[in-house]
C-alpha positions as CSV (number, residue, x, y, z in Angstrom):
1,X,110.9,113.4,166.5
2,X,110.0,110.1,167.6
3,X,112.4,106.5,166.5
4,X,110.5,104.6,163.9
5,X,110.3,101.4,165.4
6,X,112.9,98.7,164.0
7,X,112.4,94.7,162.5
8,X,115.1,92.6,161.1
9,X,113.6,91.6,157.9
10,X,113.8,88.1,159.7
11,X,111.7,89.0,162.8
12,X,109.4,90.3,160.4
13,X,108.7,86.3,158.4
14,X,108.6,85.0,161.5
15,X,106.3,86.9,162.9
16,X,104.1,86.4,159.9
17,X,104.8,83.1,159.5
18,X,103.6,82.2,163.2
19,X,100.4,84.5,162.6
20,X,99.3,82.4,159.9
21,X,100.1,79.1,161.1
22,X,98.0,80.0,164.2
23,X,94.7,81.0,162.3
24,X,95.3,77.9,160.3
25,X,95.6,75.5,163.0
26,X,92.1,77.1,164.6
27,X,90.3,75.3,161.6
28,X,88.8,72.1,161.1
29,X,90.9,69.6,159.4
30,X,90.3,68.4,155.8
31,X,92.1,65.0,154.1
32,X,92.8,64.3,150.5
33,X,94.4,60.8,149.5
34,X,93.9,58.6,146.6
35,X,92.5,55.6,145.7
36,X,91.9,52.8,143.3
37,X,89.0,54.8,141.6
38,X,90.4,58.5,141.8
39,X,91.2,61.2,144.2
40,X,88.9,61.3,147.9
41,X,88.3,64.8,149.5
42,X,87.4,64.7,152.6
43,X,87.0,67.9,154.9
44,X,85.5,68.2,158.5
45,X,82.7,70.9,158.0
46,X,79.0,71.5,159.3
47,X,78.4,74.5,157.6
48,X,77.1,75.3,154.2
49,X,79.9,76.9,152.6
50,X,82.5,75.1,150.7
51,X,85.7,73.6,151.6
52,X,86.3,71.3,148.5
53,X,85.3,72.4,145.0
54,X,85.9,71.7,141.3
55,X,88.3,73.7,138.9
56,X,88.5,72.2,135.7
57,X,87.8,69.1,133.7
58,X,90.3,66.6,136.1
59,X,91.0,69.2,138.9
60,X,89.8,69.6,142.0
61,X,90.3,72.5,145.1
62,X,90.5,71.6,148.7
63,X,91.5,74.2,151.3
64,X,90.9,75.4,155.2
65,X,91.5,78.5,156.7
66,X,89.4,81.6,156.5
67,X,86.9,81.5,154.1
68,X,86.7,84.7,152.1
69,X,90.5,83.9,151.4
70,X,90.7,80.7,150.0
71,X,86.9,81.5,148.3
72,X,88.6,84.5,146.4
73,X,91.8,82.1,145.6
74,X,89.2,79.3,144.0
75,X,87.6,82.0,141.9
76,X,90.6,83.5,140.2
77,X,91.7,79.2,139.6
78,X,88.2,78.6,138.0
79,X,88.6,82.0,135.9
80,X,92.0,81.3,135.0
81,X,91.5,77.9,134.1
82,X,88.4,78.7,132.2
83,X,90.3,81.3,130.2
84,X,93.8,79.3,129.2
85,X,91.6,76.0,128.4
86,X,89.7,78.4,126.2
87,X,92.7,80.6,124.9
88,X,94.5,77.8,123.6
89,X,93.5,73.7,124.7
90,X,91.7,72.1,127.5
91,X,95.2,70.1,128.0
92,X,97.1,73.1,129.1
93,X,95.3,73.2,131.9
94,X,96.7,71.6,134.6
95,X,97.4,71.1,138.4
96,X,101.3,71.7,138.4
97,X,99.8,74.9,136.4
98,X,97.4,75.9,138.9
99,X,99.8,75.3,141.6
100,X,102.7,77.5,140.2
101,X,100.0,80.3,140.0
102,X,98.7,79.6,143.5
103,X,102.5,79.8,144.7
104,X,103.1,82.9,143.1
105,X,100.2,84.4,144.4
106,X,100.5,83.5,147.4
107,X,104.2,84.3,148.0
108,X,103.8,88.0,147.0
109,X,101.1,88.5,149.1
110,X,103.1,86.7,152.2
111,X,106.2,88.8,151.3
112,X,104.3,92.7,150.3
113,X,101.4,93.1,152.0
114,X,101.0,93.5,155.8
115,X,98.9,90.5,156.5
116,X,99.7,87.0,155.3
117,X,96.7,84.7,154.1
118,X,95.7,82.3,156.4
119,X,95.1,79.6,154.3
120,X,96.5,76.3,153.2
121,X,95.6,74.7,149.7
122,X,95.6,71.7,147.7
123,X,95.8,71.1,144.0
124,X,94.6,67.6,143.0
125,X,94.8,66.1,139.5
126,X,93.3,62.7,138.4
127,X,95.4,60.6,136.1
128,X,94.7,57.7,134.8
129,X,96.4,55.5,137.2
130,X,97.1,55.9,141.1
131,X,100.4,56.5,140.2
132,X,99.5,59.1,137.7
133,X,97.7,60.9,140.3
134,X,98.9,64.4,142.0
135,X,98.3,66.3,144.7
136,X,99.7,69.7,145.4
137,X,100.1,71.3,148.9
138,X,100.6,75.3,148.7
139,X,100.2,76.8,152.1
140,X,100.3,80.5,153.0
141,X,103.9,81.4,152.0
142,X,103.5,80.6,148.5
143,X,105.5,77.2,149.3
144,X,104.7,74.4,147.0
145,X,104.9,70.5,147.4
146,X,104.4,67.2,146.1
147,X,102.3,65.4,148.3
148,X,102.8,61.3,147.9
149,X,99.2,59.7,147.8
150,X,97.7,61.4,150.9
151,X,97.8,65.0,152.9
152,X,96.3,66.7,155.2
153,X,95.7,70.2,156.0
154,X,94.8,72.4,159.5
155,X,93.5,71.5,162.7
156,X,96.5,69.1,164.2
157,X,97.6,67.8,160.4
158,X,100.1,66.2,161.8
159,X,98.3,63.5,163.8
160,X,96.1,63.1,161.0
161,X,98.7,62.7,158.8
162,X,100.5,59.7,161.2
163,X,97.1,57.7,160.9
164,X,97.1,58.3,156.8
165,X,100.9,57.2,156.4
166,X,100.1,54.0,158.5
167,X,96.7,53.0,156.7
168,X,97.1,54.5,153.5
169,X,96.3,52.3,150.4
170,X,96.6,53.6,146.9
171,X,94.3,50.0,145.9
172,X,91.5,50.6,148.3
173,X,87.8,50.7,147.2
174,X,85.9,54.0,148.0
175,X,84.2,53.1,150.9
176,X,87.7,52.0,152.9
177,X,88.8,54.8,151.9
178,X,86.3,57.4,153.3
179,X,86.6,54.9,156.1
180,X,90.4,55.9,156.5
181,X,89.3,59.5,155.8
182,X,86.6,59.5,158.4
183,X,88.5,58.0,161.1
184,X,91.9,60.2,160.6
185,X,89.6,63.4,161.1
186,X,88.1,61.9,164.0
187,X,91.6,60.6,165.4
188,X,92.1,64.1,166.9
189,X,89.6,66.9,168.7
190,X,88.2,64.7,171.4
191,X,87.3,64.9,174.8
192,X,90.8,63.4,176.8
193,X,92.1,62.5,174.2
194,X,89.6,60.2,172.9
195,X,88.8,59.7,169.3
196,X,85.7,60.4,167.7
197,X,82.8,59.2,164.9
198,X,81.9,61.1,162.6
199,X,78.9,61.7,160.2
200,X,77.2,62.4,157.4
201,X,76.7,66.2,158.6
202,X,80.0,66.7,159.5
203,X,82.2,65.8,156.5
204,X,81.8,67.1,152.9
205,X,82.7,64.7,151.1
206,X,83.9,64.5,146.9
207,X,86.1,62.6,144.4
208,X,87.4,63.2,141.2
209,X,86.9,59.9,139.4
210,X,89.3,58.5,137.1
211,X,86.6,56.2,135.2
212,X,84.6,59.3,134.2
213,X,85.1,61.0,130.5
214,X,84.9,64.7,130.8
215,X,84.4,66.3,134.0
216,X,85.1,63.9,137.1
217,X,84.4,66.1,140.0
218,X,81.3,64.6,141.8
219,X,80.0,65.9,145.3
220,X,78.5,62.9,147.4
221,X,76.1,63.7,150.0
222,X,73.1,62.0,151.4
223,X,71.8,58.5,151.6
224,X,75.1,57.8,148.9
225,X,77.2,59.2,152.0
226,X,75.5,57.3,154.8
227,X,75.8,54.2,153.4
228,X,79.4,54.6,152.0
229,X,79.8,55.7,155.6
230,X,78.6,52.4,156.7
231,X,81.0,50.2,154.9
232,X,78.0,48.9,151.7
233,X,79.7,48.4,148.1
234,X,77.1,47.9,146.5
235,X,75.9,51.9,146.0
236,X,75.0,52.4,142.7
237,X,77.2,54.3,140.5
238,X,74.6,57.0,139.2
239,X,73.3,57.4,143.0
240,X,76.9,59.1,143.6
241,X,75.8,62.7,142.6
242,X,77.4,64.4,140.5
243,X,79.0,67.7,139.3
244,X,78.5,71.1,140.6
245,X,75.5,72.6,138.4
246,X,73.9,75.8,138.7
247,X,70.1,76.0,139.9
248,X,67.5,75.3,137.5
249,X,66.4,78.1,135.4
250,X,63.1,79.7,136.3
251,X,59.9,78.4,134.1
252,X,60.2,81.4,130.9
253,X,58.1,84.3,131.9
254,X,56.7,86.8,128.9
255,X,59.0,89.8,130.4
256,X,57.0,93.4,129.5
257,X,58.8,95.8,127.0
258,X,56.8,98.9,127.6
259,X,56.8,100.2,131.2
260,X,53.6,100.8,133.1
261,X,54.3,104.6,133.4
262,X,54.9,104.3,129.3
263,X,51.5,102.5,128.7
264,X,49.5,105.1,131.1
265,X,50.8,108.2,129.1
266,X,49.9,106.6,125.8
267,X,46.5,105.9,127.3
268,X,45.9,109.7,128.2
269,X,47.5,110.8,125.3
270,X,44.9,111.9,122.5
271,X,45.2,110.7,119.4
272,X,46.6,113.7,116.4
273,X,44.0,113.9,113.6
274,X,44.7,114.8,109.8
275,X,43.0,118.2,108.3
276,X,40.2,116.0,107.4
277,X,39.9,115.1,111.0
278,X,41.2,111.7,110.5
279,X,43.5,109.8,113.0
280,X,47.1,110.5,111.9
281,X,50.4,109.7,113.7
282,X,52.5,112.3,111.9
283,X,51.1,114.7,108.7
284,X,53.6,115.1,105.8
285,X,55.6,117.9,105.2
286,X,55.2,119.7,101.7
287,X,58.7,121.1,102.4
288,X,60.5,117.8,103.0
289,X,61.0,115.4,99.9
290,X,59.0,111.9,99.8
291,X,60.8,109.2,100.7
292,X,63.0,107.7,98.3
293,X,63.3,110.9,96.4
294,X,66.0,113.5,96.8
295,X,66.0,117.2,97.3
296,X,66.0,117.9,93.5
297,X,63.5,115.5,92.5
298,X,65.7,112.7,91.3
């Protein structure tokens, strides 16, 4: 009989470890940092699935990786957000919350199943000040940190993250910060070594805004995004965009009850007739009582 081959429990992290770093660091890059007006998300992408996203009220989701992963990781937040803020109140819901389920989540399936996700995550929750503001990294372990006003996650994060810590500025305006944001994510990937510009159709680009009652997620993309890009204040507020919504409903349509097929037989069918010839849909039984009357005439 043959030797089952043999790990160290060790060998076997590692070797996981280093499997998912790898498919992480194959991605593009996304940034999340703060600012005087809320939280910026920023991620390198120029395809039409989602890297950032809304989970509840204040919270927002920003991940890289492989897709299906994370995707399936954002539904179950949105679910179980949707759920607890139901359950019981709107205020239990929050991002150290989300974040201690992501981290359990994450760890058993790094330490029980065969292969690790490759994906890393953040958790970002709008206060009411900059300094209220946090930002949760969970990456593919189920490990959890407090990020300090700024992260960034896949691609070469750590170069990114060098430009971040040396320009960050929890008091900037919107458009120097997407400026930061912009030109961290185009600090690495060039040709040489050479930095590179980026545009409108290769970032997606949302805050969650502190100033907003209710939900604060907003997406910004077109025109907004170009000329945020090109350094104007003056874009309107309500030009922005705003939250996630679903797609319009369809004008009503009068939906049939009755089946084609149904309508045909009817058609065909000939009508029953009375003993006086008469149309009749059913004739009376003289053995069955009338209605409202009993068997024994009462």
């Amino acid at each position: 009989m043959a030797m089952q081959f043999y790990a160290s429990p060790e060998q076997v992290q590692r070797d996981r470890s280093e499997y998912a770093r790898k498919g992480i660091a194959r991605g593009r890059s996304a940034v999340v940092l703060t600012y005087e007006g809320g939280i910026l998300l920023v991620a390198e992408n120029i395809t039409t699935l989602r890297k950032i996203s809304e989970i509840y009220d204040k919270i927002g989701f920003a991940a890289v990786g492989r897709y299906n992963e994370f995707e399936s990781l954002r539904r179950a937040g949105i679910r179980m957000a949707d759920v607890n803020g139901y359950s019981y109140d709107r205020r239990d819901v929050t991002g150290r919350f989300l974040a201690n389920a992501y981290t359990q989540t994450l760890g058993a399936i790094f330490t029980e199943t065969q292969k690790p996700y490759e994906v890393e995550i953040c958790i970002a929750q709008v206060g009411s000040s900059p300094e209220t503001d946090e930002l949760y990294r969970i990456t593919y372990d189920g490990s959890v940190m407090d990020e300090p006003g700024f992260m960034a996650m896949g691609g070469q994060a750590e170069a990114i993250s060098n430009v971040l810590r040396e320009r960050h500025d929890a008091s900037a305006e919107l458009p120097a910060a997407l400026a930061l944001a912009a030109a961290a994510l185009g600090s690495v990937g060039g040709e040489n070594g050479q930095t590179r510009k980026l545009d409108q159709k290769q970032l997606e680009v949302a805050v969650l805004d502190r100033r907003r009652k209710g939900r604060a997620f907003r997406r910004i993309q077109g025109p907004p995004l170009i000329q945020l890009l090109e350094g104007l204040k003056d874009v309107l507020d309500k030009d922005l965009g705003g939250v996630d919504a679903a797609p319009p409903q369809p004008p009503s349509v009068d939906k049939p009850t009755v089946s084609a097929a149904a309508e045909e037989d009817v058609a065909g069918k000939p009508e029953a007739t009375g003993a006086a010839g008469k149309p009749s849909s059913t004739e009376a039984d003289p053995a069955e009582p009338a209605d409202g009357v009993n068997g024994d005439g009462s």
